[in-house]
N, C-alpha and C positions, 0 to 999 in steps of 0.2 A: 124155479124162479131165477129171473137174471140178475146179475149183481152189476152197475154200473161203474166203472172209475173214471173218476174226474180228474183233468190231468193239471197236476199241481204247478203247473207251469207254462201259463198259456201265453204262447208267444207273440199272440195279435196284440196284447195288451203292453210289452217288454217298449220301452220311451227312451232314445237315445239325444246325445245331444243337437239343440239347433245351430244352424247357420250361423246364427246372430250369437250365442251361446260362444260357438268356436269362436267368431272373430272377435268377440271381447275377452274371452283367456287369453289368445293371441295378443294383441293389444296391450293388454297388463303385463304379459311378459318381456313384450320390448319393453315397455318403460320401466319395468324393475331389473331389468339385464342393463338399460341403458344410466339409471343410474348408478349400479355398481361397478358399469366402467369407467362412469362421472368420477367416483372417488375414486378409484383405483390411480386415475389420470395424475388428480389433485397429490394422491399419496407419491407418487414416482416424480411429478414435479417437484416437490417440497421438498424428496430425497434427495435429487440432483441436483438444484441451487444448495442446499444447508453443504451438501460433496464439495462443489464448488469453490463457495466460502472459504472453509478448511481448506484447499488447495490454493487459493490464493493469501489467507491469514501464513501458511508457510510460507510460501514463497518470500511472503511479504515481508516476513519477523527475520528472517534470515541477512537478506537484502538491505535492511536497515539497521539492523546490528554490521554487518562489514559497515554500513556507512559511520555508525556512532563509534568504533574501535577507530579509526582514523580520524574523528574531529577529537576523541578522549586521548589521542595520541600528537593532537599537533603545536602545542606548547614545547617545543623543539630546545628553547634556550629563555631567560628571564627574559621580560619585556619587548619577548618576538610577536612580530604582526603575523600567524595563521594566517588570514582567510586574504587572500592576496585581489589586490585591485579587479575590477571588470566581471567581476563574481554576481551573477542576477538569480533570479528567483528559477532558474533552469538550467544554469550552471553553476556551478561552485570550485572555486581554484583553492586548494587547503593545500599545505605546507603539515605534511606529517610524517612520522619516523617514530617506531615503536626500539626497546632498547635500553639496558642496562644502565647502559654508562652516564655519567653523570654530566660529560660534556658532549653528544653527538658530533662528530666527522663530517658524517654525511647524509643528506635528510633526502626525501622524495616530495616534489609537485604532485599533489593528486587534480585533476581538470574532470569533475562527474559532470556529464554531458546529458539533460532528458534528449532526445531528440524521435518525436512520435511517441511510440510506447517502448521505447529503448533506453535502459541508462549504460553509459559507458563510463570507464573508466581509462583516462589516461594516464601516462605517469612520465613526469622528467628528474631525472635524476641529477643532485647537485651536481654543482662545479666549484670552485673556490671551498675557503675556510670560513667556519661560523662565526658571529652571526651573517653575515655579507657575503652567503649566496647565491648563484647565479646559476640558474637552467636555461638549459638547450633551446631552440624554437621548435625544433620539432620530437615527438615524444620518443619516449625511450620505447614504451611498449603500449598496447592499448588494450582493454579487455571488455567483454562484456558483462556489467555487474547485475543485471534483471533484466530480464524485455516482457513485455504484457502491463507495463503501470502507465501510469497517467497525473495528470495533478489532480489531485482531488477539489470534488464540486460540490457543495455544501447543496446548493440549489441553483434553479436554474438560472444560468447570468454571472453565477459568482463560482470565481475560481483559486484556492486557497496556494499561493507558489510554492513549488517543491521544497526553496529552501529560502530561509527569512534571516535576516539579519537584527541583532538587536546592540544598540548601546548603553552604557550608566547614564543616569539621570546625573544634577547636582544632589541630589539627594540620596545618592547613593544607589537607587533602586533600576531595574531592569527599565527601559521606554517600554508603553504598554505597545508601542505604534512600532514597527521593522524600519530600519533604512530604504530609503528610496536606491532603488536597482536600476541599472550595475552600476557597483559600488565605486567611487571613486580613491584615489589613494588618501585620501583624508578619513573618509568614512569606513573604508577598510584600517585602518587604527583604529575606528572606534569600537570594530564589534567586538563586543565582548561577550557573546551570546546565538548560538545556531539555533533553530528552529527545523527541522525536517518533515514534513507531510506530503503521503504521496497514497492513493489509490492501486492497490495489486488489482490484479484480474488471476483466473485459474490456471492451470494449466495448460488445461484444454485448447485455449485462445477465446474461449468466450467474453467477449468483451459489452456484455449489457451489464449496468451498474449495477443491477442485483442482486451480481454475481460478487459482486469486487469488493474488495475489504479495503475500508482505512488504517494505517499507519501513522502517528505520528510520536518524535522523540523528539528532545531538547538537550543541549549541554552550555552550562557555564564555562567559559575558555579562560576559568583564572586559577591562581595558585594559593591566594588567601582571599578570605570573604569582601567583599564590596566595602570599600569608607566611605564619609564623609567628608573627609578631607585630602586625600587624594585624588587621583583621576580617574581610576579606579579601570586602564587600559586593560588591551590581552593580555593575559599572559604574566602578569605581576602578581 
């Protein structure tokens, strides 16, 4: 008697994939490969603006401390006018001197210059004896204090000036409103108040707002609190 074996494994019958089969697992794969590039994108973007930031919040905090040590140092003598005539919202002429002694000698003109995305820093160094006096026309030394900032833009159209001037009211109190720029020799007696804001960028040079951090500090330029009945000028 024959014995027949059936064979467990008939290969007419063995179904691989179709056409159509491939090209939609294909298909699915770009678009799940092309999404996890989508965010990967999003992740590396969001890394290097927040980089950015940091890189221009230093720059920035730096930058504006030099500035605030120099207007917290320019009360030179009692009832000295600092912030000296033709001072506008892009330049600022301050009269400052850091220093022990009780009577300064000799003080320095600082002239912080924006000019583009530059601030400069010039300096003229007295002549004569205090309070009365007298610098050079042309600077002693010049320096560069930050490049990459700008004035800062709240929105669009509006543009907040690097540096604001404030007076006393009668009433003793700071004006809500700055001096009208550049200051004339009247109105430079009256500030008694800096305002500084200014827009960093990174270091990189990137300069889209996105990237860029505001800035802003203030100092009172007096030596006792604001009266009522005095004038309540610099420097007193």
């Amino acid at each position: 008697m024959s014995t027949r074996v059936e064979n467990p494994r008939d290969l007419s019958s063995e179904r691989g994939f179709t056409l159509i089969e491939m090209l939609v697992g294909a298909l699915l794969g770009v678009v799940v490969t092309g999404a996890l590039f989508a965010i990967l994108d999003v992740a590396i973007h969001q890394g290097s603006r927040i980089q950015d930031r940091a890189s221009a919040d230093q720059r920035g905090r730096i930058a504006l401390e030099n500035i605030m040590q120099l207007v917290q140092s320019s009360c030179v003598a009692p009832s000295f006018t600092p912030i000296e005539a033709n001072s506008s919202g892009t330049v600022l002429r301050l009269v400052s001197q850091r220093g022990a002694e009780a009577s300064l000698s000799k003080v320095t003109l600082h002239e912080l210059k924006l000019t583009g995305t530059k601030l400069s820093d010039a300096t003229y160094n007295s002549e004569g004896t205090a309070p009365n006096w007298k610098f050079p026309a042309k600077a002693t030394a010049e320096r560069t204090l930050i490049s990459g900032i700008a004035q800062a833009e709240p929105k669009a159209g509006e543009t907040i000036p690097m540096f604001r001037y404030y007076s006393y009211t009668n009433a003793g109190t700071l004006s809500a409103e700055p001096l009208n720029t550049p200051l004339s020799e009247e109105s430079a007696s009256q500030a008694g108040a800096l305002a500084v804001t200014f827009m960093a960028y990174p270091e990189n040079g990137n300069l889209a707002n996105s990237r860029a951090y505001e800035l802003t500090d203030s100092a009172v330029l007096r030596f006792d609190p604001s009266s009522l009945t005095a004038a309540n000028t610099p420097c007193a």
